[in-house]
N, C-alpha and C positions, 0 to 999 in steps of 0.2 A: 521399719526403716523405709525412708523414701527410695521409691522407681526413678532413678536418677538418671539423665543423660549421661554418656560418657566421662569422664574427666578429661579434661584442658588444659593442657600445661604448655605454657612458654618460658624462655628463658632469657635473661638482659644482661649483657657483660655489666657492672659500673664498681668502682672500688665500694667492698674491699674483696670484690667476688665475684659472683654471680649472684643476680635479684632472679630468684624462679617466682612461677605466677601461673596460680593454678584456679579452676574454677568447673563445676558441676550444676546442672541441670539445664532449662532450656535454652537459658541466654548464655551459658557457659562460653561460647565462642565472642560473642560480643563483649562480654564482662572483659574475656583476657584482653582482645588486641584494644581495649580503653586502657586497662592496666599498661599496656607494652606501651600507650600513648604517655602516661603520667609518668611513666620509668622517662623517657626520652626527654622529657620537660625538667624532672628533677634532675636529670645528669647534666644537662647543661651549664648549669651551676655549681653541682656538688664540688668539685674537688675546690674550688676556688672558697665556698661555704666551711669545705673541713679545714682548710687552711686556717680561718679565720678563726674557727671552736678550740683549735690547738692552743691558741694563747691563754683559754679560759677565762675567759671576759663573757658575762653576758650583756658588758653594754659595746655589743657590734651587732652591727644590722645585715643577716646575710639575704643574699640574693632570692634565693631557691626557697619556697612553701616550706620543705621538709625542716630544713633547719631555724626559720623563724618558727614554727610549731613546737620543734625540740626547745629551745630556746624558753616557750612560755611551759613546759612540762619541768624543766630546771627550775624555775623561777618559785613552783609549786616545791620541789623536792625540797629547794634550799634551807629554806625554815623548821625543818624537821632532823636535818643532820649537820654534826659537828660543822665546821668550814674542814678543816683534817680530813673529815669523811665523805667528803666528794667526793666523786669516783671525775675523770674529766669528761667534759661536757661531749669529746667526740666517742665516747661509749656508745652514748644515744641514738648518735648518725644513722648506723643500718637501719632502725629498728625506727625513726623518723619516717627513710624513707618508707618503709613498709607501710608503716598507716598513711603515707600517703597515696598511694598506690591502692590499697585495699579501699580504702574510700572512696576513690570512683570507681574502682569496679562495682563498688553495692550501689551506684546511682542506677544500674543499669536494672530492668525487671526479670524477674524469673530465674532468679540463682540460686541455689540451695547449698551450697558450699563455695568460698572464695579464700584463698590465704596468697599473703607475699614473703617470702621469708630471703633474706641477705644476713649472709655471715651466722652471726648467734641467737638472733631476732625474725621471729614470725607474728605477722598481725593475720588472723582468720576471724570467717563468721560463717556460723554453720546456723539453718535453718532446723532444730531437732536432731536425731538420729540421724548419724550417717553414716556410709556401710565404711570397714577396712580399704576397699579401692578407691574409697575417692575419698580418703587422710591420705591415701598415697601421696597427695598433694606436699603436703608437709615432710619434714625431718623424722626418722622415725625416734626419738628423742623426744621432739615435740607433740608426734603421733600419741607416745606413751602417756606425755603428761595431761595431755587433752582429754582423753578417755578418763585420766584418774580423777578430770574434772565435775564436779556437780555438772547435770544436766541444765542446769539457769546459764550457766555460764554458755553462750550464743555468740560472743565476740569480746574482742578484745585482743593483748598483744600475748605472746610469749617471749622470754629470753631466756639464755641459761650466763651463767657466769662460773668461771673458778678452775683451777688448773688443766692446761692444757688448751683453755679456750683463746681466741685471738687475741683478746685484750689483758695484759698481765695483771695481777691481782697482787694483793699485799697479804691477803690472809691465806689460809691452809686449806681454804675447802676445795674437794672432791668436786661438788657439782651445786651449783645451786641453778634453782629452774622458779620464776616469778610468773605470774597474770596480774596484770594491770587493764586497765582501758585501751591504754593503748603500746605500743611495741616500744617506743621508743623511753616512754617513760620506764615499760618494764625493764628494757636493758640495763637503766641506769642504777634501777632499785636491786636489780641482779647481780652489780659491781659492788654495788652498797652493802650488801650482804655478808658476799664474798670478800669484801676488806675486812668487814668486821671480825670476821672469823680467824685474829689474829692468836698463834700460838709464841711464846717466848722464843720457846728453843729453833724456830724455824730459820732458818740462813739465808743471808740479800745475794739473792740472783742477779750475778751480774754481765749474764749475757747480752749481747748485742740484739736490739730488736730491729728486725729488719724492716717491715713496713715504714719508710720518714714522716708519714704521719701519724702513726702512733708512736714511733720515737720521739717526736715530739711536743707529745701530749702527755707526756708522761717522764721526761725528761729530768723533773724535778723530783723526782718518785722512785721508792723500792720496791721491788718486786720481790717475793720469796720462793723457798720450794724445802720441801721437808728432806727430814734426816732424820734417821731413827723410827723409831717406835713413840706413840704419843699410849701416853697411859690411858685406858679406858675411862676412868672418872674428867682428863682433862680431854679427852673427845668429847665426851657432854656438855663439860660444861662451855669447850669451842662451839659448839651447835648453838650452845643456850646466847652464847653472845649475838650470834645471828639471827634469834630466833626473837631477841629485844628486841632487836631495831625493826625486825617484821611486822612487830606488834603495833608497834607505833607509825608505823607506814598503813596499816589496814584501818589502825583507829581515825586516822587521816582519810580513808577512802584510795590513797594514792593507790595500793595494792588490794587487789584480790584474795590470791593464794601465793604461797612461798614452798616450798619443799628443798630442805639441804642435806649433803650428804659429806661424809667424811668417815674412813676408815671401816665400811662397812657398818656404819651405824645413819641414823637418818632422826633428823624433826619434819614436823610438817607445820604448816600453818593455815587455817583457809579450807574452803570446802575440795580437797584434794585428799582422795584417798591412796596412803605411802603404801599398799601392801599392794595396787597395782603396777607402781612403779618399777619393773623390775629389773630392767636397765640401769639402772640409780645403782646397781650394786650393793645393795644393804637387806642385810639381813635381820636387823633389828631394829622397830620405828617406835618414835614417843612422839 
């Protein structure tokens, strides 16, 4: 493992949270407060940009880097899933900003570890090994799935998707957790997922979503949430339905690795290994 300078963490109010912003070894201190610069740049505009992504249209031109970059990572997805199987386009937001953010902090020299994570979405780039204190950086969620990652994997984005998480979902999964290139694409293929993992018997959630910009992005959309017991064979083969569309998202390049979970069972897809994952909650992985 590298002799790493201490870890560097700051943190940025902007919707729909807090942007944390972390970064290790020499330049660790200049990497962040660049980071905390591109946070301040991307806020300027954001809410005014998610306004705009809530219509789902990508022929609008927003202000702010973050979301003209979301914008061309959509553009990429589109072709590959149903128009049904959107997820909407401000899924991607956090997870935009993150790799924009992460990207100048890697302008700077001498980092061995850098991540931004907002909301569900972390973009990192780690130089090789790197010890447990300085993932501290990251969600330990995303701590887990990093480590279950092949050692090639040096950067890129993380998301998770799927009940309980900020963005409501239409299908039944537990947890789904993607790598892509970049955060904001993975958030989106993370929602993708997690729709697809539709069960019949699952009931439309018709609670009130309180964030107004994800109410209305989602406006025209059901959400679910389970009832019952799902049989073992149709937990599978729920997995398996996610586990299609993963397939054709990596034969695409768009993704990485995928790992989904549901009812104590799990798929994987991609150089991630499920028997580390043990947060995931699953006791049995295909």
């Amino acid at each position: 493992m590298f002799d790493l300078a201490p870890l560097v963490e700051k943190s940025f109010e902007m919707w729909p949270g807090v942007l944390r912003i972390a970064a290790a070894g020499p330049g660790a201190h200049g990497a962040v407060e660049v980071g905390i610069d591109a946070a301040r740049e991307v806020a300027a505009s954001l809410m005014s940009d998610a306004e705009l992504l809530t219509r789902g249209s990508v022929d609008v031109l927003p202000r702010g880097l973050a979301a003209r970059d979301l914008l061309e990572a959509v553009r990429e997805l589109m072709p590959l899933l149903p128009v049904e199987a959107m997820p909407p386009l401000l899924v991607g937001l956090p997870g935009a900003v993150c790799d924009v953010v992460l990207a100048a902090m890697r302008g700077v020299d001498d980092i061995e570890f850098a991540s931004a994570t907002l909301c569900d979405s972390s973009a990192f780039y780690r130089a090789g090994t790197v010890s447990d204190d300085v993932l501290a950086g990251l969600p330990l969620m995303a701590v887990e799935f990093l480590r279950g990652l092949s050692a090639d994997c040096v950067s890129g984005g993380i998301a998770f998707g799927g009940a309980g998480r900020f963005f409501p979902i239409s299908g039944v999964a537990d947890l789904v957790a993607t790598l892509g290139e970049g955060a904001g694409i993975s958030a989106l293929s993370a929602a993708a997922l997690a729709d697809a993992m539709a069960w019949p018997q699952a009931r439309v959630n018709r609670r009130r979503i309180v964030d107004p910009l994800v109410a209305a992005a989602y406006a025209d959309r059901d959400s679910v949430y389970l009832s019952g017991v799902i049989p073992p064979d149709e937990i599978w083969e729920t997995l398996s339905k996610g586990m299609r569309v993963a397939s054709r998202l990596r034969e695409k390049r768009i993704l990485i690795a995928a790992a989904f979970a549901l009812k104590g069972r799990g798929r994987t897809a991609g150089p991630v290994a499920g028997d580390r994952l043990l947060r995931f909650g699953v006791s049995e992985w295909r």
